[in-house]
C-alpha positions in Angstrom: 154.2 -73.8 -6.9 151.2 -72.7 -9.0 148.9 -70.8 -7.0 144.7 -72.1 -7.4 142.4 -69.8 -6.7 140.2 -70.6 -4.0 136.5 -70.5 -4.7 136.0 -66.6 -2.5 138.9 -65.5 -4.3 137.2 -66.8 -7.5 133.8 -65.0 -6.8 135.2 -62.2 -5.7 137.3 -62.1 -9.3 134.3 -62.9 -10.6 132.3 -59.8 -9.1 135.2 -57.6 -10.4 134.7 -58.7 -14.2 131.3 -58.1 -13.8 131.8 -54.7 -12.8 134.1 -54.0 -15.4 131.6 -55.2 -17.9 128.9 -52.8 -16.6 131.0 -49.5 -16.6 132.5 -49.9 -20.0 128.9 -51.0 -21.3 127.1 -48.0 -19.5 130.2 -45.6 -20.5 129.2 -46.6 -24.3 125.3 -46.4 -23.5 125.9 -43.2 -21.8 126.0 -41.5 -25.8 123.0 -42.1 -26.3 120.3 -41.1 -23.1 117.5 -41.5 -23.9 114.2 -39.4 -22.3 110.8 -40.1 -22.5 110.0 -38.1 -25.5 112.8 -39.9 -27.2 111.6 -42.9 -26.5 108.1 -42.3 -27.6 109.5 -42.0 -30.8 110.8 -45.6 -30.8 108.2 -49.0 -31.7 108.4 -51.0 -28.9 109.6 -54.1 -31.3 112.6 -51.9 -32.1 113.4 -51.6 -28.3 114.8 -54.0 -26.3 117.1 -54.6 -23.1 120.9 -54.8 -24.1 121.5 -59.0 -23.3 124.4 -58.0 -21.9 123.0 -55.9 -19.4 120.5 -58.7 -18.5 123.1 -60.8 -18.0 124.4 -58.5 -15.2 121.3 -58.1 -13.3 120.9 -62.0 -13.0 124.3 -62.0 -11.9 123.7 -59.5 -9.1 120.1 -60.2 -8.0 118.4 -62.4 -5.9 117.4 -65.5 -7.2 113.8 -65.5 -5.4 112.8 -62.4 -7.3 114.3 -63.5 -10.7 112.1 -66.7 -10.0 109.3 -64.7 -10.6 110.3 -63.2 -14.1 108.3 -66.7 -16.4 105.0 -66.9 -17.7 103.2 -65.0 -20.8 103.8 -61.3 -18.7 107.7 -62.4 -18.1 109.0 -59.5 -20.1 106.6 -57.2 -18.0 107.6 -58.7 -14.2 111.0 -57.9 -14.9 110.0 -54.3 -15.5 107.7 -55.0 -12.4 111.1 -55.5 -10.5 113.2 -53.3 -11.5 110.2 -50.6 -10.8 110.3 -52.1 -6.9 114.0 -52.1 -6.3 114.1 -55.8 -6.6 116.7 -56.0 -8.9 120.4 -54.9 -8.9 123.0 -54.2 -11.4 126.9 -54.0 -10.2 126.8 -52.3 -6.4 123.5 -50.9 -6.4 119.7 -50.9 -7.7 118.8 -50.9 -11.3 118.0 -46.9 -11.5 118.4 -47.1 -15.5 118.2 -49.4 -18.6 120.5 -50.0 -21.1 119.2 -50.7 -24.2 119.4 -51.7 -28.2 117.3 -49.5 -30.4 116.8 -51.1 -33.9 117.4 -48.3 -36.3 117.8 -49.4 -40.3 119.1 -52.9 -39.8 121.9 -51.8 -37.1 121.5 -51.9 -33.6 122.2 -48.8 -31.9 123.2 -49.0 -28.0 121.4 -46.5 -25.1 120.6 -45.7 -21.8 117.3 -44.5 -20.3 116.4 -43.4 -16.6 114.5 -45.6 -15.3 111.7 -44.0 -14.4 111.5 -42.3 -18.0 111.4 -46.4 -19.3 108.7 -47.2 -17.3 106.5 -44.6 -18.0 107.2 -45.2 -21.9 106.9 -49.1 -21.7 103.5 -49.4 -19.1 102.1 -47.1 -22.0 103.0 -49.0 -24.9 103.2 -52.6 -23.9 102.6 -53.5 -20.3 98.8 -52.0 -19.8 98.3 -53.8 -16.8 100.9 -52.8 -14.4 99.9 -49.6 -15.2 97.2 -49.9 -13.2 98.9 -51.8 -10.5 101.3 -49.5 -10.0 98.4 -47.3 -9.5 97.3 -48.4 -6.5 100.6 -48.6 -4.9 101.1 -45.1 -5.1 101.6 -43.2 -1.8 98.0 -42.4 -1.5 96.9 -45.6 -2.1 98.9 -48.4 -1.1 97.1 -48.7 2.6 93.9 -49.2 1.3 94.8 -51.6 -1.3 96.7 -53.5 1.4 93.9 -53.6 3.6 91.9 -55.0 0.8 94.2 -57.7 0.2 93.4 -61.1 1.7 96.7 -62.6 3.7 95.4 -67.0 4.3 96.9 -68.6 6.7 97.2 -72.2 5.9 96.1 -74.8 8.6 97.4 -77.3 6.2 100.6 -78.7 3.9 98.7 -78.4 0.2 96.2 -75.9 1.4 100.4 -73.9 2.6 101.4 -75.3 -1.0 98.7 -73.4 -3.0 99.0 -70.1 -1.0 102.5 -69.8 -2.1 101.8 -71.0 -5.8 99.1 -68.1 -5.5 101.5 -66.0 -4.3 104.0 -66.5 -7.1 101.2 -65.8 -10.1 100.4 -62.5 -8.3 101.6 -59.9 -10.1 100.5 -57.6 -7.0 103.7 -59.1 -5.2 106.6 -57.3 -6.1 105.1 -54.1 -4.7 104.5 -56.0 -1.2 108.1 -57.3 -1.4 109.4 -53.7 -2.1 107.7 -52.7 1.1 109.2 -55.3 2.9 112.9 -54.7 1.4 112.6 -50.8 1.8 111.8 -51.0 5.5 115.0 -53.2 5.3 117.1 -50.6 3.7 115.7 -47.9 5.8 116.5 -49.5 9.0 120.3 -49.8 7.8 120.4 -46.3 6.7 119.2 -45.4 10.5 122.0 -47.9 11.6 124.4 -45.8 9.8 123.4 -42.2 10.4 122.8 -43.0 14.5 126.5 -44.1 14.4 127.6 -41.3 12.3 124.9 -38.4 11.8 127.1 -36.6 9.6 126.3 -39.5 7.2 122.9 -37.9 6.4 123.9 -34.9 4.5 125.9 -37.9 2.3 122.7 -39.7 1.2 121.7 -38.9 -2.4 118.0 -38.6 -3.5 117.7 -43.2 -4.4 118.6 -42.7 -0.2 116.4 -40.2 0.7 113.7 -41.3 -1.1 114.3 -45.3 0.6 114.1 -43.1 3.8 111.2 -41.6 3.1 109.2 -44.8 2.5 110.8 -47.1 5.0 108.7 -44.7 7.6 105.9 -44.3 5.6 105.4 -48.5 5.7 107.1 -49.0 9.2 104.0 -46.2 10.0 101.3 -47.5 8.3 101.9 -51.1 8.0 100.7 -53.6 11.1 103.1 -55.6 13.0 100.9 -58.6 11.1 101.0 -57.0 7.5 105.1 -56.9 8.0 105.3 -60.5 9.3 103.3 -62.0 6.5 105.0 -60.4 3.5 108.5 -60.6 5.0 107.7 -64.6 5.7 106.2 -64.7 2.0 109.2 -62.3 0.2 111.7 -64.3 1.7 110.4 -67.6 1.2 109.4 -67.0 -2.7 111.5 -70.1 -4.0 111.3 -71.9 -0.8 107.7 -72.6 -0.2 108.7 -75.3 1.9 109.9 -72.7 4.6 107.0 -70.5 4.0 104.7 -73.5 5.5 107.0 -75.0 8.2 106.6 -71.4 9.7 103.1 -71.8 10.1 102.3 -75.7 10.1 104.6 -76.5 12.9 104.2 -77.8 16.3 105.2 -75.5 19.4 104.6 -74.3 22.4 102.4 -72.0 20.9 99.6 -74.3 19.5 99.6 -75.7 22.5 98.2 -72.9 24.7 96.1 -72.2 21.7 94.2 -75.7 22.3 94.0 -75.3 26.2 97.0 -77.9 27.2 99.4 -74.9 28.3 98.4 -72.5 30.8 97.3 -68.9 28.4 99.6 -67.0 30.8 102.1 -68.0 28.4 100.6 -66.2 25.6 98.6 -63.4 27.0 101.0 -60.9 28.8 103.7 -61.5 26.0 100.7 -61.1 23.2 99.1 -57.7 25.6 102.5 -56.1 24.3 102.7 -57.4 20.8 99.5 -56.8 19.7 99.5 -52.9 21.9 95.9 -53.9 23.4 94.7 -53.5 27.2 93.0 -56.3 27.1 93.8 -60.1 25.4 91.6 -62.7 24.6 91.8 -66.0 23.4 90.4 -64.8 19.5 93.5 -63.1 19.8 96.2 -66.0 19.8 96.0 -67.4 16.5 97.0 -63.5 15.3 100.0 -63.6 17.8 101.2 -66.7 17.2 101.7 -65.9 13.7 103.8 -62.5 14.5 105.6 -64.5 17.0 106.1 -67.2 14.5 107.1 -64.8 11.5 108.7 -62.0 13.0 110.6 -63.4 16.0 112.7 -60.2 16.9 109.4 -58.3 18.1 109.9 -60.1 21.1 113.0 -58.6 22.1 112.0 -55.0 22.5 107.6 -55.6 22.9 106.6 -53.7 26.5 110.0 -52.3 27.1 108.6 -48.9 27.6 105.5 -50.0 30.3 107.3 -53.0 31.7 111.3 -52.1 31.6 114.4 -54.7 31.7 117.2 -56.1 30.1 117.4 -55.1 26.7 117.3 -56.7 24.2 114.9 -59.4 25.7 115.5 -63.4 24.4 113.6 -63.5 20.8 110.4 -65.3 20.5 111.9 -68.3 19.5 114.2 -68.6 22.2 111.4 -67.8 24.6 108.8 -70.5 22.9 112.2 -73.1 23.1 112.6 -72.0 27.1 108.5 -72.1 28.1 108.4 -75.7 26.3 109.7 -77.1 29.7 108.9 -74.1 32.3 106.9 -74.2 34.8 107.3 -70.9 36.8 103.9 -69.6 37.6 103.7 -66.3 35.5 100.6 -65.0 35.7 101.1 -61.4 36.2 103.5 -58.7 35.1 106.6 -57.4 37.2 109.2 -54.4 35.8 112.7 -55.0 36.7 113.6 -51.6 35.7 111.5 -49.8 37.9 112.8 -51.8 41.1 116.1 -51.3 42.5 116.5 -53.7 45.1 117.2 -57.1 42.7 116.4 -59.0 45.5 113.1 -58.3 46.1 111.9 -59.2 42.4 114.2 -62.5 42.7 111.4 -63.3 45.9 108.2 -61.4 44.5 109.1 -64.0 41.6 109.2 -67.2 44.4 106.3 -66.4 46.6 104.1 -65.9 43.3 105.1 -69.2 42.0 103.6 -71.1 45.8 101.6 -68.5 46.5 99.5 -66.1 43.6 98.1 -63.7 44.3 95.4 -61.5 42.4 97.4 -58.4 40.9 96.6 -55.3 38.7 100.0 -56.1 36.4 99.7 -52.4 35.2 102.2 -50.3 34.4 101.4 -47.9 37.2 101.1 -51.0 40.1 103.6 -53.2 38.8 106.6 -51.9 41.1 104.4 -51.8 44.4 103.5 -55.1 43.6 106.7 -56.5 43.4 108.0 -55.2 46.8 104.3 -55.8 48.7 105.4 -59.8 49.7 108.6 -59.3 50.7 108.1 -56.0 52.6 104.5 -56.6 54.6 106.4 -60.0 55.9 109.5 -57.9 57.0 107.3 -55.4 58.3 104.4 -57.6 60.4 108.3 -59.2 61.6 107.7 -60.0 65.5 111.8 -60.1 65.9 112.3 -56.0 66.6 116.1 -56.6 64.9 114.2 -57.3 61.8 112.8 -54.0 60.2 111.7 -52.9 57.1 114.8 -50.0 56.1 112.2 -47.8 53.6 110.9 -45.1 56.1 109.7 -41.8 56.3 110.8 -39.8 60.0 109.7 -36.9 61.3 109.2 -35.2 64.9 106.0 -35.6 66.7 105.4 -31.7 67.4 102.9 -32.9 70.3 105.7 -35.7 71.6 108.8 -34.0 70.6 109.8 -37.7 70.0 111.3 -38.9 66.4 108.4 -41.0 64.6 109.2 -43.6 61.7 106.4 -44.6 59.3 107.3 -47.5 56.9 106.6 -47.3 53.2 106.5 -49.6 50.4 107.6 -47.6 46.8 105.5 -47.1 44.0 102.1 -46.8 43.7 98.5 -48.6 44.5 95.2 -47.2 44.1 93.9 -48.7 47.8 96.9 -49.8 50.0 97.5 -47.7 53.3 101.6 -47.9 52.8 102.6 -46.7 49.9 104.8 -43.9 49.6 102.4 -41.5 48.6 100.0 -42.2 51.3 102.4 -42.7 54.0 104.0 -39.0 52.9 100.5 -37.5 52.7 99.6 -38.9 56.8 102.5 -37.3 58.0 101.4 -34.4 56.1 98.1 -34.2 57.7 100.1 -34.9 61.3 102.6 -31.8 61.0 101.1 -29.3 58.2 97.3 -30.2 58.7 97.4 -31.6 54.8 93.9 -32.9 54.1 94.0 -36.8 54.8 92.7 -37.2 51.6 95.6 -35.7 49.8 98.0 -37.6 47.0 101.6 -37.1 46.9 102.5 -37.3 43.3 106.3 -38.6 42.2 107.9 -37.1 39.3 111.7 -36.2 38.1 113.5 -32.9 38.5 113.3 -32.9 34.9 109.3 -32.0 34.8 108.8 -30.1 38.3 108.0 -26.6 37.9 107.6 -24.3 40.4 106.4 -21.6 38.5 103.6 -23.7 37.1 100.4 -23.2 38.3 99.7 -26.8 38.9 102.9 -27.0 41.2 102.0 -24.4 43.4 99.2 -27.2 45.1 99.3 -30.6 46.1 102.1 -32.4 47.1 105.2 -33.8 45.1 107.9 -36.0 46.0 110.6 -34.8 43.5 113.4 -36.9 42.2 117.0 -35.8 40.8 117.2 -38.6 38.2 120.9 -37.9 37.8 121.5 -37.8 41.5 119.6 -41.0 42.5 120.2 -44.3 41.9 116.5 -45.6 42.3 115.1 -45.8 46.1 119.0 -44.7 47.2 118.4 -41.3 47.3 116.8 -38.4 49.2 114.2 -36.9 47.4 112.5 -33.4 47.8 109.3 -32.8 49.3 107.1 -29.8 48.1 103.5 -29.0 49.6 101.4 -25.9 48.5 104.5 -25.4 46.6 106.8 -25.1 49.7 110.2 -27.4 49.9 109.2 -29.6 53.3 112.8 -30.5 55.2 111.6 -31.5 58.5 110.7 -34.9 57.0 113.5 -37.7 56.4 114.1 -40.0 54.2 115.7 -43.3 55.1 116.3 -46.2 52.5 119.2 -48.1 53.4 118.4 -51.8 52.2 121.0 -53.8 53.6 119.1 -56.6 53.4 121.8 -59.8 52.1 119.9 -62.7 50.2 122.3 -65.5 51.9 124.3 -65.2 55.3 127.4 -63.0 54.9 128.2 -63.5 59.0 127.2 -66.0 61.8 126.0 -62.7 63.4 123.5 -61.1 60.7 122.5 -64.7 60.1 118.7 -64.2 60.5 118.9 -60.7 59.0 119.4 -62.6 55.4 116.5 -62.8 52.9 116.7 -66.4 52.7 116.0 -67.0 56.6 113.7 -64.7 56.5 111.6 -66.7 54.4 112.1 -69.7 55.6 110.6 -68.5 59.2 107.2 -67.3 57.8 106.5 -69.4 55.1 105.9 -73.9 54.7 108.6 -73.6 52.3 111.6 -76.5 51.6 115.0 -75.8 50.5 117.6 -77.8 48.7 120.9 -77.7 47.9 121.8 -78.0 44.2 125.5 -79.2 43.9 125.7 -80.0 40.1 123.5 -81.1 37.1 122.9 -84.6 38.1 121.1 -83.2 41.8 119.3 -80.5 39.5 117.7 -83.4 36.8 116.2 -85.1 39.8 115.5 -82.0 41.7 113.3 -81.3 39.1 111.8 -85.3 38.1 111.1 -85.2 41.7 109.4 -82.2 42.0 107.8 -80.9 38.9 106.6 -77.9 40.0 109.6 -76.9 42.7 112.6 -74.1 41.1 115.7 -73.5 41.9 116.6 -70.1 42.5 120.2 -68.5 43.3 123.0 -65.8 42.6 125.8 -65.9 40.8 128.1 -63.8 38.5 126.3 -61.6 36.0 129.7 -61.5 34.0 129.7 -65.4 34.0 125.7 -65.9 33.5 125.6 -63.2 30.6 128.5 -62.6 29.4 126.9 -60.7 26.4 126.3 -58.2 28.2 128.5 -57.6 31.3 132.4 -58.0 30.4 134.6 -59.1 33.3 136.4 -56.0 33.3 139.5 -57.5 35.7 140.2 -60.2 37.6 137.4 -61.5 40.4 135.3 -59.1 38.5 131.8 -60.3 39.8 128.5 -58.6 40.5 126.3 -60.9 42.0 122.7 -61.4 40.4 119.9 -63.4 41.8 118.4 -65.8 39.5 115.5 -68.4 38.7 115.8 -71.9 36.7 112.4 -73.4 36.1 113.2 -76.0 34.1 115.8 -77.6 31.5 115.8 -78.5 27.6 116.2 -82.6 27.7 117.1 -82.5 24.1 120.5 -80.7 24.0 123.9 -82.5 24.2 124.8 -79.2 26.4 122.2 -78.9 29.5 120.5 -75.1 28.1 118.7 -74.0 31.3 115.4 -71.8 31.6 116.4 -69.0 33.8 115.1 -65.3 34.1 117.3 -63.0 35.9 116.2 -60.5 38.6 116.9 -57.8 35.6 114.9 -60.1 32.8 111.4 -60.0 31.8 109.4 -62.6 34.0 107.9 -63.5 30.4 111.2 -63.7 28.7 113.4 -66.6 29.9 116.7 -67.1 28.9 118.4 -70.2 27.8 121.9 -70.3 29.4 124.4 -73.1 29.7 124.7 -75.4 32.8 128.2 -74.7 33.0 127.7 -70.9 32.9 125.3 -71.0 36.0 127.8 -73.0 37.7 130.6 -71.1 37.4 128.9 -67.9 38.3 128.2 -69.7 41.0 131.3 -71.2 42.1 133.2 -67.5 41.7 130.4 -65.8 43.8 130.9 -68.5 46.4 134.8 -67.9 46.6 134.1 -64.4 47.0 131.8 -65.0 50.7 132.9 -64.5 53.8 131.3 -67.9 54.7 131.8 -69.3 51.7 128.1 -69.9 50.8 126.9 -72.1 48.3 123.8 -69.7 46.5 121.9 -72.6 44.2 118.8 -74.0 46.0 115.8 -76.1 45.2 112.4 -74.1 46.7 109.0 -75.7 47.2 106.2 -76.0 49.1 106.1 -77.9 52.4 
């Protein structure tokens, strides 16, 4: 039977001829290089490109940028190209041009370095692009791009004109090659992170692409990058180019005052690297959020830490369109270790704000305060709040506790530093006044003069896991060991026994605060939980290995470590359910959109895993 070649076996013969055609042309070019000094000696009407190796750079480049080669300065944009690295011969960049030189009636074949061509042909033909070129130099390119007007269309032929603009602009292929170097550069990095040996491969076309990409990534704003990646890419698709910005999201509508701007303004605090966000700031952050929606993945990782990478801004815009957690603040996963306690920071600030700093600094004190004032102002003595600093009462000889809450705030009497620095003042006659600082093993110097005061709670980062650890005390740069550190949380977010019953988290809650809870059983129960009470949740646990299976892998069978989660909502218009959810380890600005039938079975296998077999998926409102 015949065999057909199918139409990737056809390309890829395709692709083969084409390099064939290139070597033996540039093998028969190659007697004949031509410098700049040779070529000065040539009339430009004598010189042009070899059809042949025209033909191969259409065949290899992308259509977008050959789009661009029309008009009376045609000849002069392709030479604009190939000057950018927009244009590509077989398996790489055009680096040099092959040629026919007119020489008594024959045509003679060549081959000039690129760089030697267009020196020789911006001199003698293309004037203009001279001067552009110009002011794209190393020196120069910032200012000329701060100079450069970027409109945003508010409408579809006002969007239609920008692009047709854009097109004529023979300023464009520079911005493009910005956009396509930092491209380059990025895979480069890929490659020499996963095998560094790789860098002393790159030749100088590499190093140089290096080079820029982190000049540009440098200099250029998150909103420069955005806009000429969403106008490079959408050259011959201007239809694209305006959907980006013309359509209708969640977005506009915090913009016009019909969503709450808590939606936009923590998320846009990290985008935009400011303290402080106003409204004039939205229109700019919708448009980065809009055009570059992977910032949204890594934005405030450093400040505010947690899963990484976070959902992209899309996703997130898709989730918010029908959430309705309150999220007016700003929690860290990353800097609390008991998931727990952000999984009920996270309920009590949805029925009951609060006014917080959302700092840095503040944000993991803030996330324990809630839970751990209402375990510690507990009137049942079973009940007791497990972070605690003990030492002996010299007067007493009797073993005092003093609770703590971790992390740090600038006025409240419990946290650890304070609580440290009163028994301080009780056993070493510390000043009541004095701060007990926190920092890693890692920057603690004794021999430092500023170690040698003050007090420091030291940390062995590769020893601890978070709160679970004993720490080191130094004051006036002695190591303290008559004070101990207790921190066994043991607190269980749903009954494990009949017997620790009112120990769990959820009891807890439900004794001292007006709060309802409801069983969710399956999808149906969750739509009307939801219809019925628009601004209740459902919170939960589950397998983390069933709800993101991206990034924990069941590693054998019953594999499951349990994860407390929220659902604030549902998309309506998917044939599968996609739920809003933000784990305790998620951003609270982040959510994810997970299956129904992922939530479920996390929950299912967690249940069959309980000594009482609990059912952990529950409606929570106010009373």
């Amino acid at each position: 039977m015949e065999h057909t070649p199918g139409l990737l076996e056809s390309l890829e013969k395709l692709i083969e001829i084409n390099q064939d055609i290139y070597k033996k042309l540039l093998q028969k070019a190659n007697v004949n290089i031509l410098k700049y000094d040779d070529l000065k000696k040539i009339e430009t009407k004598n010189l042009s490109i070899h059809p042949d190796f025209l033909n191969i750079i259409i065949f290899n480049s992308d259509e977008k940028y050959l789009s661009l080669i029309e008009g009376e300065q045609a000849e002069c944009l392709l030479y604009s190209l190939m000057e950018n690295r927009l244009l590509n011969v077989a398996g790489s960049i055009v680096s040099q041009v092959i040629l026919n030189i007119k020489k008594n009636d024959k045509l003679i074949i060549g081959v000039s370095p690129l760089d030697d061509f267009l020196k020789y042909i911006q001199e003698k033909q293309c004037y203009a692009f001279k001067q552009i070129s110009s002011i794209f130099g190393p020196e120069q390119f910032l200012q000329t791009l701060k100079q450069t007007p970027k409109p945003i269309p508010s409408t579809k032929s006002q969007c239609q004109k920008i692009m047709q603009d854009w097109k004529k602009n023979f300023h464009l292929p520079y911005f493009c090659k910005m956009i396509e170097t930092i491209k380059t550069g990025e895979s480069l990095d890929q490659r020499i992170k996963g095998n560094p040996s790789t860098y002393n491969q790159l030749n100088s076309q590499q190093n140089l692409i290096l080079n820029e990409a982190s000049s540009y990534k440098r200099n250029l704003s998150v909103l420069d990058k955005s806009y000429f990646k969403n106008v490079c890419e959408n050259i011959d698709n201007p239809e694209k180019f305006c959907s980006i910005y013309l359509s209708e999201n969640i977005w506009d509508q915090v913009i016009r005052g019909e969503k709450p701007d808590y939606l936009m303004k923590y998320k846009c605090r990290d985008l935009l690297n400011k303290k402080t966000i106003t409204p004039k700031d939205y229109p700019l952050c919708k448009e980065i959020m809009e055009t570059s929606p992977e910032t949204c993945t890594k934005a405030g990782m450093l400040q505010f830490p947690s899963l990484y990478p976070k959902p992209n801004c899309h996703e997130i815009a898709r989730a918010y369109k029908n959430s309705h957690l309150n999220i007016d603040y700003q929690d860290c996963p990353g800097k609390v270790d008991f998931e727990s306690v952000i999984n009920v920071s996270r309920k009590l600030s949805h029925l009951f704000p609060s006014t917080r700093h959302s700092t840095p600094e503040s944000c993991e004190f803030e996330t324990y305060q809630a839970f751990a004032e209402t375990v510690i102002n507990e009137e049942d003595e079973d009940i007791v709040w497990p972070l605690q600093f003990c030492f002996k009462n010299l007067a007493s000889s009797v073993e005092e506790c003093f609770e703590f809450i971790p992390g740090h705030h600038p006025d409240h009497p419990k946290t650890e530093e304070k609580v440290l620095a009163l028994i301080l003042s009780k056993i070493k006659g510390a000043s009541s006044s004095e701060v007990c600082k926190k920092v890693s093993t890692e920057i603690y110097n004794p021999l430092l003069l500023e170690y040698k005061n003050g007090c420091y709670i030291v940390i062995d980062s590769k020893k601890c896991n978070g709160i679970n650890c004993q720490p080191i005390i130094y004051y006036k740069g002695k190591e303290i060991t008559d004070i101990k550190y207790l921190s066994d949380i043991s607190f269980e977010y749903f009954p494990i026994n009949y017997l620790k019953e009112k120990h769990s988290v959820n009891n807890i809650l439900k004794k001292n605060f007006p709060i309802l809870i409801n069983r969710i059983y399956d999808l149906n129960i969750l739509k009307n939980y939801f219809k019925e009470n628009p601004t209740g949740i459902i919170y939960g646990i589950g397998c983390v290995q069933d709800i993101l299976p991206q990034f924990f892998k069941t590693k054998a069978l019953h594999d499951c470590s349990p994860i407390p989660f929220i659902i604030d909502g549902y998309d309506k218009n998917q044939e599968n359910i996609l739920l809003s959810i933000r784990t305790s380890i998620d951003d609270l600005h982040s959510p994810r959109l997970i299956d129904w039938n992922f939530i479920f079975n996390a929950v299912s296998n967690f249940k069959e895993l309980q000594p009482m077999d609990t059912w952990t998926l529950y409606g929570f409102r106010k009373k």
